[in-house]
C-alpha positions as CSV (number, residue, x, y, z in Angstrom):
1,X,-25.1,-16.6,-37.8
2,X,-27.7,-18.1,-39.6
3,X,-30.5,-20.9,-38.3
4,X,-33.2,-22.4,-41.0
5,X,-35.9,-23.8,-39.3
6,X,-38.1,-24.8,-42.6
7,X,-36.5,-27.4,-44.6
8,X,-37.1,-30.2,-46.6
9,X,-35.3,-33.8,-47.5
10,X,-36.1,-36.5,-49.7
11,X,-38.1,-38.3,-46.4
12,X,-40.8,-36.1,-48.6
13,X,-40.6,-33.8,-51.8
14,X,-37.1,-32.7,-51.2
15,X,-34.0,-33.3,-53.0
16,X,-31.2,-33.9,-50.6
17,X,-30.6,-36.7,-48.1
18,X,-31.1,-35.3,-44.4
19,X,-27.1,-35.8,-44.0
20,X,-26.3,-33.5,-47.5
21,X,-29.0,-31.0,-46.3
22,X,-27.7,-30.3,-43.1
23,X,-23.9,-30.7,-44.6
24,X,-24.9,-28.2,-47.5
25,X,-26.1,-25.6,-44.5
26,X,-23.1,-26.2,-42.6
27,X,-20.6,-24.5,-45.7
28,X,-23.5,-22.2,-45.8
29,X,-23.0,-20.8,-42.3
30,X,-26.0,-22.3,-40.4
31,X,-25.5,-23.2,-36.8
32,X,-28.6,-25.1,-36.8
33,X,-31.7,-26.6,-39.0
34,X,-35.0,-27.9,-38.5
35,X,-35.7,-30.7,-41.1
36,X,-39.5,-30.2,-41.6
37,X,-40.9,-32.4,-44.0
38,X,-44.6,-33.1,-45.4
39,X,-47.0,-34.5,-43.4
40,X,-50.9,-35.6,-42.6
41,X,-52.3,-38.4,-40.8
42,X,-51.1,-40.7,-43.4
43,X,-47.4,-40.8,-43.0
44,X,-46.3,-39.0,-39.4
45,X,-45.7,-42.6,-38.0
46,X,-43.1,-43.1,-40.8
47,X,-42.0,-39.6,-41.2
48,X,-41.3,-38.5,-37.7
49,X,-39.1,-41.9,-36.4
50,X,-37.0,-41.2,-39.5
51,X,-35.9,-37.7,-39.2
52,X,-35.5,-38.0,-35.3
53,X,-32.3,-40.5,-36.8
54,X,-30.6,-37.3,-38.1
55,X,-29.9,-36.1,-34.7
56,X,-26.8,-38.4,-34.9
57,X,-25.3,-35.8,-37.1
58,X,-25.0,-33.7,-34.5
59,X,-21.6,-35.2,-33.5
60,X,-20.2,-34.2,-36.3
61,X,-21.8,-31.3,-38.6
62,X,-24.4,-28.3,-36.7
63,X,-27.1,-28.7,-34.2
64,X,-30.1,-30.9,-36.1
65,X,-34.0,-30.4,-35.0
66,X,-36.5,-32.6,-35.7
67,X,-39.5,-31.1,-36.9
68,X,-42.6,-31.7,-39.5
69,X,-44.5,-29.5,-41.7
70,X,-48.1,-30.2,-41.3
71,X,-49.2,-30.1,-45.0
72,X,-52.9,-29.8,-46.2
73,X,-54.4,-31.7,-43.5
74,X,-58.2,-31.0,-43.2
75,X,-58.4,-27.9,-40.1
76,X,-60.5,-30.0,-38.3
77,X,-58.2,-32.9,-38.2
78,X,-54.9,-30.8,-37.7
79,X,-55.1,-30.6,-34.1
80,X,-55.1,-34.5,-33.5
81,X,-51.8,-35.0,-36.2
82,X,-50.1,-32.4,-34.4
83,X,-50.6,-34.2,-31.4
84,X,-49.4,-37.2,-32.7
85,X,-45.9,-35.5,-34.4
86,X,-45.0,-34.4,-31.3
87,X,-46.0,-37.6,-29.4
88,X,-43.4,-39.5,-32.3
89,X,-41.0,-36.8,-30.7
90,X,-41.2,-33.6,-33.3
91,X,-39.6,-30.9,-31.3
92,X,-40.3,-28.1,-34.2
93,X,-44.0,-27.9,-35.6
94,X,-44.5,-26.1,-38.9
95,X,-48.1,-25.5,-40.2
96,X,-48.4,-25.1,-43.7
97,X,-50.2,-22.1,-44.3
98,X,-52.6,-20.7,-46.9
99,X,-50.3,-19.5,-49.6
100,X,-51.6,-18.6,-53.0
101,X,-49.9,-20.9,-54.4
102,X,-51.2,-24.0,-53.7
103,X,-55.0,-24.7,-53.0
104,X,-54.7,-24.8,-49.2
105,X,-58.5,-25.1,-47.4
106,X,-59.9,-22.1,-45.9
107,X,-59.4,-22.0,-42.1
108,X,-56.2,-23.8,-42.1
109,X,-54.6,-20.5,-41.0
110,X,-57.2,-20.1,-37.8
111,X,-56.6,-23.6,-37.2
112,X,-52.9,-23.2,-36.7
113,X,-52.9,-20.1,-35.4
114,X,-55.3,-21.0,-32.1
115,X,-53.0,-24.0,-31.2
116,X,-50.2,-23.3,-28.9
117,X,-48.1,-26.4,-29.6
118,X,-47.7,-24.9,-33.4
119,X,-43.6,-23.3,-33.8
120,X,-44.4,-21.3,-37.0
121,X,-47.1,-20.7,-39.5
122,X,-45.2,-20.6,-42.9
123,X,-46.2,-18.8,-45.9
124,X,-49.5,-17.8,-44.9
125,X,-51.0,-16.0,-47.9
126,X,-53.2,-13.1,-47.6
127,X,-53.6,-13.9,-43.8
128,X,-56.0,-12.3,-41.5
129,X,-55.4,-9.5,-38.3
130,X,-57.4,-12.2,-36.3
131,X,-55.3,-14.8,-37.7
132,X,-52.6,-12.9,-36.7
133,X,-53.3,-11.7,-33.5
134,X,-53.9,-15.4,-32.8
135,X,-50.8,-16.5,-33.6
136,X,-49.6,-14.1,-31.2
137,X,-51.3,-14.5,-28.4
138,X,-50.0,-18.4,-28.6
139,X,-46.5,-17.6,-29.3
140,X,-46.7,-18.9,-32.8
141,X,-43.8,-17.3,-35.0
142,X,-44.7,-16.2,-38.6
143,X,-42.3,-17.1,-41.2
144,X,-41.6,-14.7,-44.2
145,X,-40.0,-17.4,-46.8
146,X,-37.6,-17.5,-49.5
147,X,-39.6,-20.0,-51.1
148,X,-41.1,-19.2,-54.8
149,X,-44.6,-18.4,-55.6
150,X,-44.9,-18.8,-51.9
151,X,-43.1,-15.5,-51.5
152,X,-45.6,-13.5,-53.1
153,X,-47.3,-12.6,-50.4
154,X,-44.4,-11.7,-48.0
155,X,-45.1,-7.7,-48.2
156,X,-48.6,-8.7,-46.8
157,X,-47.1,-10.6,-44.7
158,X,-44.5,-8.6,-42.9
159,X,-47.6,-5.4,-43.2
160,X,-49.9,-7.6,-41.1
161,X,-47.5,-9.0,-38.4
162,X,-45.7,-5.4,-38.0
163,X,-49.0,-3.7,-37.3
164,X,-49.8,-6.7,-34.3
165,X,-46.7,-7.4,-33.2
166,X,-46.3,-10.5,-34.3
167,X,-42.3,-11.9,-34.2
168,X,-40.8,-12.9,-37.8
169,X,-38.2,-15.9,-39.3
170,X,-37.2,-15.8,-42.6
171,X,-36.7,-19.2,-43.6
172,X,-35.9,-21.0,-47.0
173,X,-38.6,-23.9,-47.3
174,X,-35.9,-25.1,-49.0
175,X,-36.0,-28.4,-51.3
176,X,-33.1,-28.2,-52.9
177,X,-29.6,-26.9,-52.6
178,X,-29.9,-24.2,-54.5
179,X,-33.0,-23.2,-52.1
180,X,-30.9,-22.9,-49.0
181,X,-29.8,-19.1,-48.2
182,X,-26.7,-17.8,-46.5
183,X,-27.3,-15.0,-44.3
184,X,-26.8,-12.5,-47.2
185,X,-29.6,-13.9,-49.2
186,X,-32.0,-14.2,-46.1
187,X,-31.4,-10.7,-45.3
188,X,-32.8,-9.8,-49.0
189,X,-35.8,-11.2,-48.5
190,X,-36.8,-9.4,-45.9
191,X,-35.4,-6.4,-47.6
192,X,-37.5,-7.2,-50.5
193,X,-40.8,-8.2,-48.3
194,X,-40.7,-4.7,-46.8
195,X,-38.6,-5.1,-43.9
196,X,-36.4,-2.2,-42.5
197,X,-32.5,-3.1,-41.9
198,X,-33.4,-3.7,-37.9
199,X,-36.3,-6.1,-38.9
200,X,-34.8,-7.8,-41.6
201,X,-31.9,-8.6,-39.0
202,X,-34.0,-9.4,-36.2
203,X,-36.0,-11.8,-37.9
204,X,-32.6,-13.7,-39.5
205,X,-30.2,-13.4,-36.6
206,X,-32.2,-13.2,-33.6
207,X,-35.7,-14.4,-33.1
208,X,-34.7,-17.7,-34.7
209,X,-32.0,-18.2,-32.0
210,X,-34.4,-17.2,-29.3
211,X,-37.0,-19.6,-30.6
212,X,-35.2,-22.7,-30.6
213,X,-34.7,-22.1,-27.2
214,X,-38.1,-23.3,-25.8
215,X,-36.8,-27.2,-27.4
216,X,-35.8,-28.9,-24.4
């Protein structure tokens, strides 16, 4: 049982077609996949009506949800784009947190955090309790990913959201095919982030079933 709801295709900086991403997480033994790719207030017009077209391979490979990843869009300004992804009929917001990796403005994780209409906060760097606790108290999951460099951080992380509560995915950001994880490799990562057996497990088997549930 396996659901990845952080993926990318080539609609932005991935390197699969949305039909070989989802086919390549089919073998893999996904029952489901958000395709989340890049963007700001530049491209969500073209971005969005694309990937809602992948739906059609629900009739014959796994369950596809159309999402975004809201990538270095000024904090003030997030708001209004997420508004507008989910207005083009996004059913799975990502935020794209401040990882160490890339130089992601200050106050991009408070901005996601304090906005009930985000789905996860990915790879959120050395992220705040008060960041944290907001992400809670809106229902905001907090992914612990698979991706490089953006991984360095996951034993914060998985510290920060255990000590407020705060419900984990482990999801693979993925961009290529050698990105995506079976359930094996995802259960690693949270093994390697910290995470007991029982959290590791809850945050690949479970909470991303539960989650998907609020898509109507």
């Amino acid at each position: 049982m396996r659901i990845d709801l952080h993926t990318h295709s080539i609609l932005s900086d991935g390197e699969l077609t949305p039909s070989e991403l989802v086919r390549r997480a089919m073998v893999l033994g996904h029952d489901a996949v958000a395709i989340t790719d890049h963007v700001d207030m530049t491209n969500v017009d073209i971005i969005v009506p694309a990937i809602i077209k992948a739906i059609q391979l629900n009739e014959d490979y796994i369950r596809v949800i159309p999402g975004v990843e809201i990538t270095h869009v000024p904090p003030k300004q997030m708001d209004r784009v997420i508004k507008r992804a989910k207005e083009l009929g996004a059913q799975w917001i990502v935020v794209h947190g401040e990882t160490l990796a890339e130089p992601v403005v200050k106050g991009t994780n408070l901005a996601a955090a304090t906005n009930p209409d985000v789905d996860v906060l990915a790879h959120p760097g050395l992220i705040s309790e008060k960041e944290m606790q907001n992400a809670v108290d809106n229902d905001i999951y907090i992914e612990v990913t698979g991706r490089a460099w953006h991984n360095v951080t996951n034993g914060h992380v998985v510290s920060v959201a255990r000590n407020i509560g705060a419900k984990m995915i482990i999801n693979s950001d993925g961009h290529g095919p050698r990105d995506l994880m079976d359930e094996a490799t995802a259960m690693n990562v949270g093994r390697g982030a910290g995470m007991n057996e029982k959290e590791a497990k809850q945050a690949v088997t479970v909470t991303p079933f539960e989650a998907i549930k609020r898509i109507s």
